[in-house]
N, C-alpha and C positions, 0 to 999 in steps of 0.2 A: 128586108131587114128582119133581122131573128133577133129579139131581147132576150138576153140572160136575165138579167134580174135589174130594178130599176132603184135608185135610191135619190131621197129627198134630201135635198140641204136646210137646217137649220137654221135660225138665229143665232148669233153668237156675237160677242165684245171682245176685241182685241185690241191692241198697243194703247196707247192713250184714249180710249173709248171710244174705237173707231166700231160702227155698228158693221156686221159684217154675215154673210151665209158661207156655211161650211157645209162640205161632204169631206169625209176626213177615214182613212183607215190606219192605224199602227197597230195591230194586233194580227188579222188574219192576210194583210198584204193582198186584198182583193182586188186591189187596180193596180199593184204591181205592173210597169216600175213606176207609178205615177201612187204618191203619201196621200196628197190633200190638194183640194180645190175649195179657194176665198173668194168669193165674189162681193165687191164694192158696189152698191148703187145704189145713190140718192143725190137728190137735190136740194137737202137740209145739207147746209155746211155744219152742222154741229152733229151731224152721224160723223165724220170723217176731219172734223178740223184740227183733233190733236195727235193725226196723224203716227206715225211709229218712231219713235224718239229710238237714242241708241241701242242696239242689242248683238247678241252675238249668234252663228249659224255654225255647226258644222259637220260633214256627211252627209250632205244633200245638195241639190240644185234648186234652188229657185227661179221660176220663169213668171216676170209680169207682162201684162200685156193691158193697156189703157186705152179703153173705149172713147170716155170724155172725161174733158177735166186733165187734170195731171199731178206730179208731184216731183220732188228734187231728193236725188238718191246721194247721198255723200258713203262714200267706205274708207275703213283704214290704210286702203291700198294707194287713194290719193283720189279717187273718181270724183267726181263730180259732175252730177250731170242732170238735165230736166228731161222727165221723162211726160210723154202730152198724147194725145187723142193719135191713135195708128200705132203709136213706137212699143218695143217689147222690148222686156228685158232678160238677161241671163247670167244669170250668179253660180257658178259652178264654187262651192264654199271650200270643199276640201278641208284643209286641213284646220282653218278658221278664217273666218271674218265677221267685223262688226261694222254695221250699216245701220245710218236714219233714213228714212222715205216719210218725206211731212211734203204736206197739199201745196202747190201753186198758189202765189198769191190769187191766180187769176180763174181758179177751178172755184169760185163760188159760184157758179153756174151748174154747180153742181161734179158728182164723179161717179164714173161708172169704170171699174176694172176690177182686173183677175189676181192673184199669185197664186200659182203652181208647186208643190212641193216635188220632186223628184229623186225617187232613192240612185246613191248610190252604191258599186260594189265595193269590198273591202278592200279589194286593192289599190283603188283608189279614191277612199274617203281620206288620206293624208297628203294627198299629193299636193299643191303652190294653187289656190285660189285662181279662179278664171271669170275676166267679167267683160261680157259684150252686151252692148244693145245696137236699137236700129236708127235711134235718131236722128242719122243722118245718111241714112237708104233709102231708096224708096219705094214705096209700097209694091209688094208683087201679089197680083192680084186678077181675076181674068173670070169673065160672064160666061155662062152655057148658054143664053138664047132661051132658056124654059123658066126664068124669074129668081134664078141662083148666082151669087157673084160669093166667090171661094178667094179668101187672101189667105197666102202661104204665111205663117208666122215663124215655124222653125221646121227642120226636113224639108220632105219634099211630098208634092202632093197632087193630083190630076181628077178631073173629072171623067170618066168614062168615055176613051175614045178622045180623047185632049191629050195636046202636050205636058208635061212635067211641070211644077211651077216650084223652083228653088229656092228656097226663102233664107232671108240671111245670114236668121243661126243655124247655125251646124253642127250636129257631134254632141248633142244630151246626151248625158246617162242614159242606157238601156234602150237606145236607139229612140226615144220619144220624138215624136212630131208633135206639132200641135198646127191647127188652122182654124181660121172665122168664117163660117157661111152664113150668109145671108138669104133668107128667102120670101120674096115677094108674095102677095099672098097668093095661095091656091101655086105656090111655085115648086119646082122641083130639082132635086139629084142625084146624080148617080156615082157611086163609088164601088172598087173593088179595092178592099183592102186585106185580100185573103195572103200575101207576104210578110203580115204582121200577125203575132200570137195575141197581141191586146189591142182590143180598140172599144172604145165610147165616144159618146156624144152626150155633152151638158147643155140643156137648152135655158137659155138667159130670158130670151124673150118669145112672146108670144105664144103658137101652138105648134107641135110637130106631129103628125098624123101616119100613121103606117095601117096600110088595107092588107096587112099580109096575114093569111090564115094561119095558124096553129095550134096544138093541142092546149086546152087550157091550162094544163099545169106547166106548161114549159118557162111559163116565166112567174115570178113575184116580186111585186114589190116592198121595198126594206124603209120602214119610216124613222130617222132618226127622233128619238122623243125627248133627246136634252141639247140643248144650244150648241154645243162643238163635236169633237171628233170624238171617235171610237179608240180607245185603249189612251187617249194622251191623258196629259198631266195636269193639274195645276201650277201655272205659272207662281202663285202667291206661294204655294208650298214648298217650290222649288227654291226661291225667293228666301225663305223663311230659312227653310235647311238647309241648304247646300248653295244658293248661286243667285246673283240678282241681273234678274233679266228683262226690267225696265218693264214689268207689266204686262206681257206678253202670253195669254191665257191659254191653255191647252188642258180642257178637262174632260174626263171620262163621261160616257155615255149608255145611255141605256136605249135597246134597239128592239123593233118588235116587225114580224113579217105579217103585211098584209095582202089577201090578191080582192081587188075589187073590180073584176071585171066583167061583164057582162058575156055569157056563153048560151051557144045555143043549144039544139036538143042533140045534135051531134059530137056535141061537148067542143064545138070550137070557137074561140074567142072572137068576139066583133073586133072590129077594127079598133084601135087603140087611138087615142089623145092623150100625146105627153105636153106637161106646161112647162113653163116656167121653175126654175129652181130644181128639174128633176136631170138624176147623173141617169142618163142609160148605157149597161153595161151589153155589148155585142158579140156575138157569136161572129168573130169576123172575116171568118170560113164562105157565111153566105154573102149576097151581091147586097150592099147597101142603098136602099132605095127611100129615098128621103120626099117627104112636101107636107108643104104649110100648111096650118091654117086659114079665112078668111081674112086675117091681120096680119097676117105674115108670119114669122119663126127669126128666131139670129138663136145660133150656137157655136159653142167651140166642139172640133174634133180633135181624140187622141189616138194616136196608137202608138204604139213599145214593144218591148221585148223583154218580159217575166224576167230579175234579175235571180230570185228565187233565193236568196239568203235570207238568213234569220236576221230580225231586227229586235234596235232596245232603243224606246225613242224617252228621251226627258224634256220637256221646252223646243226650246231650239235646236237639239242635238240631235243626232239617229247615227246610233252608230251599231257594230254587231254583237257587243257584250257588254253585261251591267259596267265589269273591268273599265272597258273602254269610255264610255258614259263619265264614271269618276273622276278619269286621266283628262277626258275635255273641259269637267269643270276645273280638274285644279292647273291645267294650262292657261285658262278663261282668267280663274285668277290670281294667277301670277302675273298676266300680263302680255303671254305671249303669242295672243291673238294680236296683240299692234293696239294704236289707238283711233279711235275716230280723228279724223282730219278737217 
């Protein structure tokens, strides 16, 4: 496993004061085609109970994926739907959409899940909204034998020397996959994902360990040092001037490079411990070799295909010109995103 460079997710407040960790880019497109990574988890229902009330999306994809707990997604398209513990979803917005996702009566046991922002290209950020989840598929999912159980979420995805494991959505923007590995402790595995220009790994829980030697500058880590994402916006400002989008916060960030790693007299870096909350960006050229900590490890993996246009992101919008931006808010409201249902 060769790290590029590692970054931390913050604390952050979004829809109706749901507490939330971001890793977030809109300015440099450095996880290109993948925006932003939200991860949900607590067991206080009052981090998550007021859930994400109406708002609107559009030129991008949104992928959730719900570890525990759940929530009920309504759109103006007519969906309706409970989304719970396994199931994922996929919002391909296009040209608009407005959707609520508020908690499950029955997720006060707490919630743990993701949303995924995923760019898309300009050819088709207008095209007719696209919404699939898994609710009622079932899980595709399959053990290595070394303490690793990998479930396919979207693409397709294999362990080293394993069959393919197809998972039920299909067809994101800029070719992204995504999957949940799980590793027992002291577990391991093995990936090659050199067919893909992007790949990372977000680790949720516990420790992910890599003994792989390299020079010490090869990698740093990027500390986010304010609550959300990089180049976004203020929801309230946006709110204020231009467009109301039900509270929904995307504010700019200030970012500082740290390497804190321990090296030897040959200048090469010991072995690494990544936690919790940390995005690692891959060189994914070399053989991905993965394993736990004493507690285990759970992450999601990504990989894409760099769409490499310029972006203009405001709120919920990303589109490829300030132009463009204007033209979604005064579609928004006029009305002719539709209504919530």
């Amino acid at each position: 496993m060769k790290v590029v460079k590692s970054y931390s997710a913050k604390p952050a407040m979004d829809g109706d004061g749901v507490n939330i960790r971001r890793v977030a880019d809109f300015v440099t497109t450095r996880f290109d085609p993948f925006l932003m990574i939200d991860e949900i988890q607590s067991d206080n229902e009052q981090d998550f109970i007021g859930g994400f009330p109406a708002h609107p999306h559009r030129g991008i994809e949104t992928f959730t994926y719900i570890r525990k707990g759940g929530f009920e997604h309504r759109d103006q398209l007519g969906n309706v739907k409970a989304i719970r513990a396994g199931d994922a979803q996929w919002m391909s917005t296009g040209f608009g959409v407005v959707h609520s996702e508020m908690p499950l009566a029955d997720a006060k046991d707490g919630l743990h899940g993701f949303q995924i922002w995923v760019n898309m290209p300009a050819k088709d950020k207008l095209r007719p909204a696209i919404y699939q989840d898994t609710a009622s598929s079932p899980k595709v999912a399959e053990s290595n034998g070394a303490g690793a159980t990998l479930t396919a979420l979207a693409g397709n995805w294999a362990f080293v020397g394993r069959p393919t494991l197809s998972a039920p959505l299909q067809g994101l923007s800029g070719q992204a996959a995504l999957a949940d590995l799980s590793l027992a402790p002291m577990g391991t595995a093995q990936f090659d994902l050199s067919q893909h220009e992007f790949a990372a790994v977000y680790v949720y829980q516990g420790e992910l360990r890599s003994g792989d030697i390299e020079p010490a500058a090869a990698i740093s880590r990027v500390v986010e040092t304010d609550a959300v994402a990089a180049g976004a916006i203020a929801a309230d400002t946006i709110a204020a001037d231009t467009i109301a989008v039900d509270a929904i916060a995307y504010r700019a960030v200030d970012r500082q490079v740290v390497d804190n790693r321990a090296v030897d007299k040959a200048g090469h870096q010991a072995p690494r411990v990544f936690h919790q909350g940390e995005l690692l960006v891959l060189d994914s050229q070399v053989p991905l070799h993965l394993m736990a900590g004493e507690q285990g490890a759970g992450m999601l993996l990504f990989v894409g295909k760099p769409i490499r246009e310029p972006i203009v992101q405001m709120g919920p919008f990303v589109m490829n010109t300030h132009e463009e931006i204007q033209q979604a808010i005064r579609d928004y409201q006029a009305g002719r995103f539709g209504e919530l249902i």
